[in-house]
C-alpha positions in Angstrom: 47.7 50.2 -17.7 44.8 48.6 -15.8 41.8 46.8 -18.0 38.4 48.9 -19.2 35.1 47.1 -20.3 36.3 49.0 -23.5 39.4 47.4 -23.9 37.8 43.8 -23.5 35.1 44.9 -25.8 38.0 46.2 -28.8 39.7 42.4 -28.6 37.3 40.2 -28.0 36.8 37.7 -30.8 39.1 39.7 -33.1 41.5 38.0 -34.3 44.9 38.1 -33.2 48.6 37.3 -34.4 49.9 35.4 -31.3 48.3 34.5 -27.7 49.3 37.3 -25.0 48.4 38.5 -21.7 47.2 41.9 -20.2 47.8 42.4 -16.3 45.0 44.6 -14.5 46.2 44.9 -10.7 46.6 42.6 -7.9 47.5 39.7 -9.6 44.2 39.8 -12.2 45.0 39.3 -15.8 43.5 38.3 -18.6 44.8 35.8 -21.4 43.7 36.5 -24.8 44.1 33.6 -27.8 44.6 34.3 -31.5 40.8 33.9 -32.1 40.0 36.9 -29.9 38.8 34.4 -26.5 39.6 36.1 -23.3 39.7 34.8 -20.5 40.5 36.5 -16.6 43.5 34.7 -14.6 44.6 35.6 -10.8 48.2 34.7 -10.3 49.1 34.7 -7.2 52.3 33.9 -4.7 52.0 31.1 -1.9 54.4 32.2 0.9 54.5 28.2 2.3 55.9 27.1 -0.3 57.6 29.9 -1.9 56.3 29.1 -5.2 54.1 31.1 -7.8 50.5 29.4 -9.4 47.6 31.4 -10.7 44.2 29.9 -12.1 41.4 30.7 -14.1 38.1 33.0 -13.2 36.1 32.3 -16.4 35.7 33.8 -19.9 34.8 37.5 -20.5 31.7 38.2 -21.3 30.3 35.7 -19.2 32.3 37.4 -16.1 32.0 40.9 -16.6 35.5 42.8 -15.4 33.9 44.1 -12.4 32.6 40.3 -11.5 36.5 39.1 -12.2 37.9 41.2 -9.7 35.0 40.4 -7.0 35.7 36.5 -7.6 39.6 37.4 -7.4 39.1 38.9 -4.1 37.3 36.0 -2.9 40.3 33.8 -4.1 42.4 36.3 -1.9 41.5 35.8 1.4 41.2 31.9 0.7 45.1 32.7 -0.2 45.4 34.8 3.2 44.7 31.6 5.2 47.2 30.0 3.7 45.0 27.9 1.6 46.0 27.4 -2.5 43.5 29.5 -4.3 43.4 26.9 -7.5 43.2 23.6 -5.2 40.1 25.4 -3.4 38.6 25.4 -6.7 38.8 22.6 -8.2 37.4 21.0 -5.1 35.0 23.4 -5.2 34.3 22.3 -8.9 34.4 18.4 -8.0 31.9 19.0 -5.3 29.1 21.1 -7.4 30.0 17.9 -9.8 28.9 15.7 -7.2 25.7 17.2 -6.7 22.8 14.9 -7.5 19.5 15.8 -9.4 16.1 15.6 -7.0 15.4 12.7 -9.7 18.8 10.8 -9.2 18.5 11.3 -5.9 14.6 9.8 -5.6 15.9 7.3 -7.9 18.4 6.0 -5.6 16.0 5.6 -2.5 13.5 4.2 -4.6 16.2 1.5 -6.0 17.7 0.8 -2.3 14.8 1.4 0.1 11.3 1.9 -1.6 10.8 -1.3 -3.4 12.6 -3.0 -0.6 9.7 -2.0 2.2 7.1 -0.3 0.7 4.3 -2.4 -0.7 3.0 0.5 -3.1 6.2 1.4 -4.5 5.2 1.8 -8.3 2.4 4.2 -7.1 4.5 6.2 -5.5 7.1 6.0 -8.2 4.4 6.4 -10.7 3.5 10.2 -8.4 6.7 11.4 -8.6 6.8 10.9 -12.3 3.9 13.1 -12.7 3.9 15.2 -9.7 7.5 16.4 -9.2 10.1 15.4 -11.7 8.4 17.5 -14.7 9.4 20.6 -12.6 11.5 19.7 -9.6 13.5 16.5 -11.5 16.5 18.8 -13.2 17.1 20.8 -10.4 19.7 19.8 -7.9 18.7 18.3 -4.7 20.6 20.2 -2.7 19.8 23.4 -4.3 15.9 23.4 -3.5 14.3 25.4 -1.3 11.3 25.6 1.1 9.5 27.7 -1.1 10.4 26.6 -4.0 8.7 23.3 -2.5 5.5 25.2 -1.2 5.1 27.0 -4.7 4.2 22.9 -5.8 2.7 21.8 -2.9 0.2 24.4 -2.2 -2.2 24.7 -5.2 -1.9 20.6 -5.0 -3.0 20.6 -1.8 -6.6 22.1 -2.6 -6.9 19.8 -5.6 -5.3 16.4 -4.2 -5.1 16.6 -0.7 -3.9 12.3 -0.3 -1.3 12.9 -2.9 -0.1 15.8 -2.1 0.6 13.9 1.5 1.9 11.1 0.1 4.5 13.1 -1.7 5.4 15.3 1.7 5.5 11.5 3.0 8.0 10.3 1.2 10.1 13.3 -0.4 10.8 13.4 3.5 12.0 10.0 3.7 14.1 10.7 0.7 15.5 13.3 1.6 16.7 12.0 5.3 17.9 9.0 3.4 19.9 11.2 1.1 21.8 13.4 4.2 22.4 10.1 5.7 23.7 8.8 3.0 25.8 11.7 2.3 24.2 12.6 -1.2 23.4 16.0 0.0 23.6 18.0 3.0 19.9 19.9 3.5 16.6 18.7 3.7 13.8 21.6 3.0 11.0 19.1 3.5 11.8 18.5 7.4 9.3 21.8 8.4 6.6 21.0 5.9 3.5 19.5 7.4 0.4 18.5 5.7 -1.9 19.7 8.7 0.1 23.5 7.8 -0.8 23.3 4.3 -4.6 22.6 5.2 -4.7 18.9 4.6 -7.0 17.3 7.6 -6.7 13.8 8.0 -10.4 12.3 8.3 -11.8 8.5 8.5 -13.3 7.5 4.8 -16.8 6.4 5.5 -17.8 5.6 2.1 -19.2 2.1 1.6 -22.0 0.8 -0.8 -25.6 0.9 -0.1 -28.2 -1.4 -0.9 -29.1 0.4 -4.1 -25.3 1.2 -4.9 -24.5 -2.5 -4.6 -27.6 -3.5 -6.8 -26.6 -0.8 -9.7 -23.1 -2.0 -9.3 -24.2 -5.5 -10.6 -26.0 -4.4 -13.3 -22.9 -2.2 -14.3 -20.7 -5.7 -13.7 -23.1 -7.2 -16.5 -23.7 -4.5 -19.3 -20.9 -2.4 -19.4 -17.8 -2.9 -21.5 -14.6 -4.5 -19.4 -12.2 -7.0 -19.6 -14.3 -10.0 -17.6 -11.0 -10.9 -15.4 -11.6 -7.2 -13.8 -15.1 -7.7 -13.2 -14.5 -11.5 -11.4 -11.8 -9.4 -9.9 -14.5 -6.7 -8.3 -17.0 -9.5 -7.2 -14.2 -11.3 -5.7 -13.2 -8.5 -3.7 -17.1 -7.6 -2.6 -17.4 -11.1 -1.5 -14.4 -11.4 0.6 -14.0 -7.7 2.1 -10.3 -7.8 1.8 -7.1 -5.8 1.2 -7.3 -5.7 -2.4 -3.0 -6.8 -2.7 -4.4 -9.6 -1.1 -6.3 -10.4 -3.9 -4.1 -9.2 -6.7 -1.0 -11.3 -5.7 -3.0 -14.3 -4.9 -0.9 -17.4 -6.2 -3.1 -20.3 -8.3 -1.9 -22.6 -5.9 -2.7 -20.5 -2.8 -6.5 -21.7 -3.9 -7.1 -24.8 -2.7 -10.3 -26.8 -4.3 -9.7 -29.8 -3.0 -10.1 -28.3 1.1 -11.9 -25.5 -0.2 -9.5 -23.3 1.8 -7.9 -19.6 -0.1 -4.5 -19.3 2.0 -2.4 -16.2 2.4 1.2 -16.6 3.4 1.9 -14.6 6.0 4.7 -12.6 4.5 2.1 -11.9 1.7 -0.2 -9.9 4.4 -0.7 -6.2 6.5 -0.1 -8.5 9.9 1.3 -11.7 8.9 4.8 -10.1 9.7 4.0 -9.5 13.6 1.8 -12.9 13.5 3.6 -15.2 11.7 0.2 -16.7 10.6 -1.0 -17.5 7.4 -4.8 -16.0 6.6 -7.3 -18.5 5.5 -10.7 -18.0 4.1 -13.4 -20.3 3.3 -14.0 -21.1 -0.5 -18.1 -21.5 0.1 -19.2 -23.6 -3.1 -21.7 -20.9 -4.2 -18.4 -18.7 -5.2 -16.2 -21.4 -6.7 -17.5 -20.7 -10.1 -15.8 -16.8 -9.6 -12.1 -18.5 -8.7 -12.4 -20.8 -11.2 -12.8 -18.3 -13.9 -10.7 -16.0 -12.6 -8.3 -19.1 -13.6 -9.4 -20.2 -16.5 -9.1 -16.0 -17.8 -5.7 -15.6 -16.8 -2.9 -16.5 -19.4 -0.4 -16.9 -16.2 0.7 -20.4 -14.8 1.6 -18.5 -11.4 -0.8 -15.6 -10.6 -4.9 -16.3 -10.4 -5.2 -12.5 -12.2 -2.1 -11.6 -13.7 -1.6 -7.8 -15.8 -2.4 -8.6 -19.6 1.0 -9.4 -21.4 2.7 -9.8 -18.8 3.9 -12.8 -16.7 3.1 -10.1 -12.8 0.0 -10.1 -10.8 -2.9 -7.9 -12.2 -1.9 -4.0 -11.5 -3.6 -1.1 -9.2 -4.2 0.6 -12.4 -6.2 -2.5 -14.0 -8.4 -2.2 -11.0 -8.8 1.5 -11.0 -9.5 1.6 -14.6 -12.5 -1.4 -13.8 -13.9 1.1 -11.0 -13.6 4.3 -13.3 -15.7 2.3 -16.3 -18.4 1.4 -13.5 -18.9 5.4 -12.8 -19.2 6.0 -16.4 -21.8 3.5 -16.5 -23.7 4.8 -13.7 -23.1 8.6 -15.2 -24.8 7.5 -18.7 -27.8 5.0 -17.5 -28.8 6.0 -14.0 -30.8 9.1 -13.5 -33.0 10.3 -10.8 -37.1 10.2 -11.1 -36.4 13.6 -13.1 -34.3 11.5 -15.4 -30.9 13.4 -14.7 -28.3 11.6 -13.9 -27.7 10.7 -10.3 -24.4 12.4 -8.1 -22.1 9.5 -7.0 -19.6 10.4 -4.0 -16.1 9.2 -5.0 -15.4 5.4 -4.1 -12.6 3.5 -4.8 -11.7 -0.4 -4.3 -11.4 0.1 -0.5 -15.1 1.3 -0.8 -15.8 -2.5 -1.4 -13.8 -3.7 1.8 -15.7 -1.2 3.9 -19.4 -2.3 2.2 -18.4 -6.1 3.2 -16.8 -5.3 6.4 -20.4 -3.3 7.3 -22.4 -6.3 6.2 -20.4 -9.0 7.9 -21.4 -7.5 11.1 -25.2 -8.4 10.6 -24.1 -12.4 10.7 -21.3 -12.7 12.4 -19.3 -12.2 15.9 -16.9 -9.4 16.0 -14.0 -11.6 16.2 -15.3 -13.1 13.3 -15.7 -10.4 11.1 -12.4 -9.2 11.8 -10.5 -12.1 10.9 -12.7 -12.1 7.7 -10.8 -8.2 6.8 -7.4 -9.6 8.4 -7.5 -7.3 10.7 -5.1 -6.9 13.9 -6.9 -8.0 17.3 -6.7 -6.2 20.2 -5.2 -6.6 23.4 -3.7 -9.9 24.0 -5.8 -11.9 22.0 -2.6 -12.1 19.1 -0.3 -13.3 21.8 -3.1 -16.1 23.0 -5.5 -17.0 19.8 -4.3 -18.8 17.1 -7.4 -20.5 15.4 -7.8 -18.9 11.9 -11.7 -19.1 12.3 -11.8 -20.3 8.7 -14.7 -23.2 9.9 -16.5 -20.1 11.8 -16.2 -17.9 8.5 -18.3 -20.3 6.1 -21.8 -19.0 7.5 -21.0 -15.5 7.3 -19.9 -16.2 4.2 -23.1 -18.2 3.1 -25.8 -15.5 4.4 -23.7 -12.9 2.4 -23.5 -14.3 -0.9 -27.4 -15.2 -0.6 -28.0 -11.9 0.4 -25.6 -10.2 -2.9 -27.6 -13.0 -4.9 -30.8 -10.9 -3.8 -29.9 -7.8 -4.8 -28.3 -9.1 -8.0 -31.5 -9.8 -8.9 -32.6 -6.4 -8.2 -34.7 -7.1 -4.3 -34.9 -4.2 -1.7 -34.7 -3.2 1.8 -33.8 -6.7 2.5 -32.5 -5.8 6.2 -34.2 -4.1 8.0 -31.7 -1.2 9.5 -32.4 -2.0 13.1 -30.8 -5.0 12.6 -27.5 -3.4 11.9 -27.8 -1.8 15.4 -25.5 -2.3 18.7 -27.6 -4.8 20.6 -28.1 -2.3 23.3 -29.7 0.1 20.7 -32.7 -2.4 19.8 
């Protein structure tokens, strides 16, 4: 007599006096223990080999009866091409095993190609802590869909456009990693653009103006900060450079002595096409700021190192500095009406771009651009190998005299035609 839902319902988890089976039809049974567990079994017959094997389905009421014989029937025609129905299976199961988490697999490239080649690989581990693996992490890799991406990405997108790049960016690269690798077999990142989800990709114009620069000083000197972050932001003013540059400077990269700052060429954005070191000018007016940046730091290695820590001063250390000088700015400085003044967002690269701008009013392109470490054009890498550090010093001079003015709270001191293209005069 074939199996009912009620029948499975009467036995199940009553107790019984001895294990025993039930057939249904077409090789579906079910297996019932003493403690009332049932559980559905398709025995089958495997012509090949002339030999009998069955396996198991799962328990009832997990698998309803009508589910049983739908799985059964699946099991059949894996049997009708002369396949064993329980082998299947268990490579079936051993596979899903396999299957990684989104988290183990971002955690693999991260381990074996992030940290390896990308310079800001704590930031970007640091956004896919907060970003995706509180509800992406768990779910398998493999099993994620487009949408299921999109659902994320989209609201993100309106509120943090660069992140929400960064994580298309490299979810991407983890991903392609992953399939060549093996881990899994799809990637539902490979169709989604940024530009599709609204994201426009503009130049960042923000730099510091006169007034900016002024009130940033008097921020620098009132407001409450750990004084290593603060010789770290009028370091970075001064010099216009890529802040790394600055945070993984080595004591003995400063040289006194030749009053020379040197930057191994593996250590910079072009050193690795040009093989050459960058050098900057230690004028004496700015000593006194590398010296006690030294003297602050509680590292034998690193001229700022992170507090407690034997590593180079973090991203966050800096971000923190910059968010403390906003709040300062929020709570003290207020328009004629005495409400407080709107800031547009700036960040540390602000300060490159405000010493970048200025350069240009004292010094030759070429100049200027070694000053930033920038790339030259053309030829010139192939041909030009002075450093310019001699040519830097007066640039460097007439820009700390003309910071030292508006540290002490002067005005208009260049006059904007003088920041014009020659042929605009």
């Amino acid at each position: 007599m074939a199996l009912t839902d009620k029948w499975l319902k009467a036995h199940l988890n009553k107790p019984q006096a001895k294990r025993f089976e039930k057939a249904h039809r077409d090789g579906l049974s079910v297996r019932v223990t003493k403690n009332g567990t049932i559980s559905f079994q398709y025995r089958y017959y495997i012509k090949l080999t002339k030999k009998r094997d069955f396996l198991t389905i799962g328990n009832y009421p997990q698998y309803s009866l009508a589910e049983a014989v739908k799985e059964m029937e699946k099991y059949k025609a894996i049997l009708a091409e002369g396949k064993n129905p329980r082998l299947e299976q268990k490579s079936a199961v051993i596979f899903e095993a396999k299957k990684i988490t989104l988290t183990e697999l971002w955690r693999n490239w991260y381990e074996n190609v992030c940290v390896y080649k990308k310079k800001n690989a704590p930031l970007y581990n640091r956004t896919f802590e907060i970003h995706l693996k509180p509800t992406l992490g768990d779910l398998i890799a493999d099993n994620i869909t487009k949408p299921v991406l999109l659902d994320l990405l989209n609201p993100l997108s309106k509120a943090k456009p660069s992140i929400t790049e960064r994580i298309i960016i490299n979810l991407k690269q983890t991903y392609n990693w992953g399939v060549d690798q093996h881990l899994i077999e799809n990637n539902p990142v490979k169709d989604i653009f940024a530009t599709k989800l609204g994201i426009e990709k503009g130049q960042d114009t923000r730099f510091l103006s006169e007034q900016e620069i002024i009130w940033l000083f008097e921020a620098l000197e009132k407001m409450r900060s750990l004084e290593k972050n603060k010789v770290f932001i009028e370091l970075q003013l001064f010099y216009g450079c890529r802040p790394q540059e600055l945070r993984e400077t080595e004591i003995s990269e400063v040289n006194f002595d030749f009053s020379l700052w040197t930057i191994p060429w593996q250590k910079h954005k072009t050193g690795k096409k040009t093989k050459l070191p960058l050098v900057r000018p230690i004028i004496k007016e700015v000593e006194h700021l590398w010296k006690l940046a030294i003297a602050l730091s509680s590292s034998k290695k690193w001229v700022f190192n992170n507090a407690g820590t034997s590593d180079p001063i973090t991203r966050n250390s800096i971000s923190s500095c910059i968010r403390n000088i906003n709040t300062y700015w929020q709570k003290h400085i207020k328009d004629k009406q005495g409400e407080p003044i709107k800031f547009d967002h700036w960040t540390v690269y602000s300060l490159r771009k405000t010493s970048r701008t200025n350069f240009s009013n004292w010094g030759d392109w070429v100049v200027c651009e070694k000053m930033v470490g920038h790339k030259m054009g053309g030829e010139a890498d192939k041909y030009d190998y002075n450093l310019y550090a001699k040519q830097m010093v007066p640039v460097y001079t007439e820009w700390w005299n003309y910071l030292t003015r508006l540290k002490n709270g002067e005005t208009n001191i260049i006059n904007f035609t003088n920041r014009l293209p020659l042929q605009m005069k």
